[in-house]
Steps between C-alpha positions, in 0.01 A plus 500: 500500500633833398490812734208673289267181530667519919321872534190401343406209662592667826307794425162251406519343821537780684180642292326204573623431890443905593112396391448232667430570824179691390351296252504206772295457788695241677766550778802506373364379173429112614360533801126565611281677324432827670227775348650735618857467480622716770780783361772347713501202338511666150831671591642221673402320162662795339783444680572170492449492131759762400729327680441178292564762163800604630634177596397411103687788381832420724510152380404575150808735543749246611415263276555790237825627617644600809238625754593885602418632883227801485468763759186629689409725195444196275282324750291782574436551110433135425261554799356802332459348164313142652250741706445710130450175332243395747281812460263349236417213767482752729192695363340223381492364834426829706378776249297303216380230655401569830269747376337238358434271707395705791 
């Protein structure tokens, strides 16, 4: 896998992972169902699944080439960017659909 096909896969899943959490209504997406699903566990979803993307992208990177050590400003923009990607999921959860249903 080349390093352009690396970034782009990394960049889906973190499109898709930063969603999750608000198109599901299980706890911590295999758990019970819960209608409802309390904000906590969305952001400890949130969380958890940005870590999993950047774990993908640091081994993606070491199998690439030789992985490079980032500093606090890369961590809080990959933060930044996950919580961007996740706004879509985020209005459908809170502002389009919960006008809805009430």
């Amino acid at each position: 896998m080349d390093s352009e096909a690396a970034v782009w896969l990394v960049l889906f899943a973190a499109a898709v992972a930063a969603n999750l959490p608000y198109f599901s209504h299980r706890v911590l997406l295999l758990g019970p169902l819960k209608r409802p699903k309390p904000v906590g566990w969305r952001l400890l979803e949130l969380a958890l699944l940005a870590c999993l993307t950047l774990a993908l992208g640091f081994a993606l990177e070491a199998k690439i080439g030789q992985r490079h050590s980032q500093g606090w400003e890369f961590y809080g923009a990959a933060l930044c960017l996950f919580i961007t990607l996740g706004f879509p999921g985020f209005v459908w959860c809170y502002l389009r659909r919960g006008r809805h249903e009430a």
